[in-house]
C-alpha positions as CSV (number, residue, x, y, z in Angstrom):
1,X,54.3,121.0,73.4
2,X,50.3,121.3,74.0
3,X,49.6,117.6,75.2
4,X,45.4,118.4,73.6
5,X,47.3,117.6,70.4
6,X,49.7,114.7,70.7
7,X,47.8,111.7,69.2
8,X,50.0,108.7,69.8
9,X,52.5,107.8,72.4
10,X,54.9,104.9,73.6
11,X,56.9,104.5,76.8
12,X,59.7,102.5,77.2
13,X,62.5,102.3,79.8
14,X,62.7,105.8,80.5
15,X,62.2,107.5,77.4
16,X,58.2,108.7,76.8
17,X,58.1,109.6,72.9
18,X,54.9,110.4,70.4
19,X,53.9,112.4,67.8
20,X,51.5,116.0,68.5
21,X,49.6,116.3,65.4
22,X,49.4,119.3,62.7
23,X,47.0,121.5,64.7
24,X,45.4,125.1,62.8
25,X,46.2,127.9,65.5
26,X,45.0,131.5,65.4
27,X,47.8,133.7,66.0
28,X,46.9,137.1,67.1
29,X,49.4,140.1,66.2
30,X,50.0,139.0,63.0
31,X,50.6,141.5,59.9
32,X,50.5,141.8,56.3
33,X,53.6,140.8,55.5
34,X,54.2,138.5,58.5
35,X,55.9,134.8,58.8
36,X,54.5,132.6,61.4
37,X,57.5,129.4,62.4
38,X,56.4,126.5,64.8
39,X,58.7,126.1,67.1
40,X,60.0,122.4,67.9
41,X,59.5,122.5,71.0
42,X,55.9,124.3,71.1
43,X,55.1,127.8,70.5
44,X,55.4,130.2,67.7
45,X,57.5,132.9,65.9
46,X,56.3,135.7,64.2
47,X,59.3,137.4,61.7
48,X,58.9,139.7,58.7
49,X,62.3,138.1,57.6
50,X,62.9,134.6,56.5
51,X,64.0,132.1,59.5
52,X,67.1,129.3,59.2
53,X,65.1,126.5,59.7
54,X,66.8,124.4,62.8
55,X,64.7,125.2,65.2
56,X,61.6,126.3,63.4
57,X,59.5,125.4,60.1
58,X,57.1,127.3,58.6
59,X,53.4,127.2,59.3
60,X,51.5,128.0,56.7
61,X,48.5,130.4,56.8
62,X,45.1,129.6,55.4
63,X,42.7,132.4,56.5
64,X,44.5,135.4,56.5
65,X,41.3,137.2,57.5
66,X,40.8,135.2,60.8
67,X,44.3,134.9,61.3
68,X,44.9,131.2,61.2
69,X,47.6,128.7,60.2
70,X,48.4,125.0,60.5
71,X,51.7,124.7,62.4
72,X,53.4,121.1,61.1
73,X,53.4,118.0,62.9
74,X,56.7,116.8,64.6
75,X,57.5,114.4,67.0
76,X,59.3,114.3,70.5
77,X,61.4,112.1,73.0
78,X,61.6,112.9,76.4
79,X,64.3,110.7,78.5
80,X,63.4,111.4,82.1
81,X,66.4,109.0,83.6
82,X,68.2,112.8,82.6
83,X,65.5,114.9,81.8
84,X,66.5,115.8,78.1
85,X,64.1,116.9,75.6
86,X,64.5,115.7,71.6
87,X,61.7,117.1,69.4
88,X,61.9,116.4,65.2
89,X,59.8,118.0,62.1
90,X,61.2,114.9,60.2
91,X,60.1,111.7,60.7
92,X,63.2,110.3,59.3
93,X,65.6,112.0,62.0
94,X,63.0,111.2,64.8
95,X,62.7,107.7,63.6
96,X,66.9,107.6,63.8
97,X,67.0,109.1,66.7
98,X,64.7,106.2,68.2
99,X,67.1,103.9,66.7
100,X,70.0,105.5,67.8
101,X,68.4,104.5,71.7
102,X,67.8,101.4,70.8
103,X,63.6,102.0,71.5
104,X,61.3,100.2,69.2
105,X,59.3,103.4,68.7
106,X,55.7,101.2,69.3
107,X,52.7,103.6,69.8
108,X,49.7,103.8,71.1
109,X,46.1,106.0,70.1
110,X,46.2,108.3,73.1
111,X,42.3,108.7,72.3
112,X,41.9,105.1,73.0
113,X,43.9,104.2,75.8
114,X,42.6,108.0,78.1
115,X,38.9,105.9,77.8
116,X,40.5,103.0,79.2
117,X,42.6,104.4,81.8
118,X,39.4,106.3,82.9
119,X,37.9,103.1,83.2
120,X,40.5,100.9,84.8
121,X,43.0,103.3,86.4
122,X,45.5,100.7,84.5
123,X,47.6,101.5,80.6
124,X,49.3,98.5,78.6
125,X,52.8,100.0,79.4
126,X,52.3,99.4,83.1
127,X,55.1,96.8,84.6
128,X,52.9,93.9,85.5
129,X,53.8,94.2,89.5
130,X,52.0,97.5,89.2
131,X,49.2,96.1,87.1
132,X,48.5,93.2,89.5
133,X,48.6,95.8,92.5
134,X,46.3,98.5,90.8
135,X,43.7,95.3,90.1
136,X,43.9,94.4,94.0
């Protein structure tokens, strides 16, 4: 996943989770005839033949001439007490999946909180021990 396009992200406990936003990609190799996927995880396919669609959706092109198509949005959960990896095109089965872990699934503006980080070198999220040591 390219982190210039996630958008909004929580932390809680151990899990880090957010959404990366529909981004328009040019994809170079493409042919007539071609199928560009997004892949869950990051990435794309390029297939002449239709894909099952676990692992991929289809992007859709919109300039054939320049070669570029807008992969979908989809959201991810990364649990780094063991390292696993979750990412969702649906909403729905990311938003069960939060549940599932028992996290609230609160997000922030990533735009919003980088300035202030920048600024203070401190993020809401922050145990307060660490807050109160990063002010000192």
């Amino acid at each position: 996943m390219n982190i210039e396009n996630i958008n909004s992200i929580g932390i809680e406990e151990t899990f880090i989770y957010g959404k990366v936003k529909h981004e328009k990609q040019t994809i170079d190799g493409i042919e007539k005839g071609d199928l560009v996927y997004a892949r869950k995880f990051g990435g794309t396919l390029i297939s002449q033949e239709p894909m099952a669609l676990e692992r991929v959706k289809r992007a859709y092109p919109i300039d054939s001439k320049s070669k570029t198509s807008v992969l979908p949005e989809r959201w991810f959960v990364i649990n780094v007490a063991d390292s696993t990896t979750e990412a969702f095109f649906s909403k729905k089965h990311y938003e069960e999946y939060l549940k599932e872990k028992g996290i609230s699934g609160k997000m922030y503006d990533i735009n919003r909180y980088h300035k202030q980080f920048k600024a203070t070198g401190i993020l809401p999220w922050f145990p307060g021990s660490i807050k109160i040591k990063l002010k000192e």
